[in-house]
N, C-alpha and C positions, 0 to 999 in steps of 0.2 A: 931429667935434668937434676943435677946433683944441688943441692942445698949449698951455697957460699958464703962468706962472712960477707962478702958483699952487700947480699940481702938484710944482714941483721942493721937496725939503724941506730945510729952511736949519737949520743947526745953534741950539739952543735958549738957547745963551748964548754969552756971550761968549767964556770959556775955553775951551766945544768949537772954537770957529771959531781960534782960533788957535794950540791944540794939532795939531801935526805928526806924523804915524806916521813915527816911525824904522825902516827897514826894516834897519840889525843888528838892531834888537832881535828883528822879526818874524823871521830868519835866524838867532839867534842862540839863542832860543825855542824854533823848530823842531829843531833840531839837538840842544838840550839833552833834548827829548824825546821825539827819537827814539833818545835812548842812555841814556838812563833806560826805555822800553821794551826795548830791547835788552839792557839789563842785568837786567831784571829775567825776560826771555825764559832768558836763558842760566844765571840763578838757579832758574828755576823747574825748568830741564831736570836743573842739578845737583842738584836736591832731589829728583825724583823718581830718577834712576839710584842718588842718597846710601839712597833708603830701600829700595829693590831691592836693591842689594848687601849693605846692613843686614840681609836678613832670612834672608842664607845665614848668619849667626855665629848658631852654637846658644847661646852663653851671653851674647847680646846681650838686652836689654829694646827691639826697635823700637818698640813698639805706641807708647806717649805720646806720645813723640820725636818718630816719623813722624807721629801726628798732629799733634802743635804747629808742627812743619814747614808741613805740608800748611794748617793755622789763619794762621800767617805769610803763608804766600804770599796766600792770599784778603784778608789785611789788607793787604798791599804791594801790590794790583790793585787793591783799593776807595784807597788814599792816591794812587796812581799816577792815577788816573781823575778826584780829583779835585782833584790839581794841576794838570790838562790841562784839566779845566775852569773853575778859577781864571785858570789862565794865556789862553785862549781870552778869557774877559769882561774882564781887562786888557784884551787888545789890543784887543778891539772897544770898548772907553771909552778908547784911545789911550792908554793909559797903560804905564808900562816894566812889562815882565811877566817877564823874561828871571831874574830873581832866585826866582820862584814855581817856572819852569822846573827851574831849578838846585839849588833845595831839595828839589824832588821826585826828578831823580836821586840828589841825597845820601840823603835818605830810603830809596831801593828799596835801594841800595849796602850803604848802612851796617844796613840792616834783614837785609839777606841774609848779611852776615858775624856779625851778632850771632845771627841765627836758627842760623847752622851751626856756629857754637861751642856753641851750649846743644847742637845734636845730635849734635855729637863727644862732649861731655862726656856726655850722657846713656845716647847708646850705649855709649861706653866702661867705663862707672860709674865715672866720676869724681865 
């Protein structure tokens, strides 16, 4: 069976066919998350070494603390998961994604310094 233009598929309107992937963006995306992973790899390391050495202080309270830590990071992995998949259906509908990207870093960053303040404060009994 011969090959036909048939087969080949034409984008569905008009705006598809002449919207352009910007490849900063796709480079720019990528990058943003893979240091919003990274940041949140080396977040997750410090919380678990922050709740280990928490649990040498005799007159510490770990227990809530390390769990709400340990509650954070599972919530920073499901937000992380799905700005990577926001960001993914942008760029496959060609549209700028690099800001979805960029929120989701902010997000793990700013999630991991606010998670580790509540667990200074809590261990410490402030």
């Amino acid at each position: 069976m011969s090959q036909s233009t048939e087969s080949v598929r034409e984008p569905q309107t008009v705006a598809k066919q002449l919207r352009r992937r910007a490849i900063w963006d796709v480079v720019v995306s990528i990058l943003l998350l893979v240091f919003g992973y990274a940041a949140f790899f080396i977040g997750a390391v410090f919380a678990v070494f922050g709740i280990s050495f928490a649990q040498d202080c005799s007159s510490c309270n770990t227990g809530p603390a390390g769990g709400g830590l340990i509650a954070l990071g599972a919530a920073l992995a499901l937000l992380a998961l799905l700005g990577t998949i926001l960001t993914i259906v942008l760029q496959v509908l060609r549209r700028r994604s690099w800001w979805v990207a960029a929120a989701t870093l902010l997000v793990v960053i700013v999630g991991w310094i606010v998670g580790f303040a509540l667990f200074a404060g809590a261990v410490s009994g402030a």
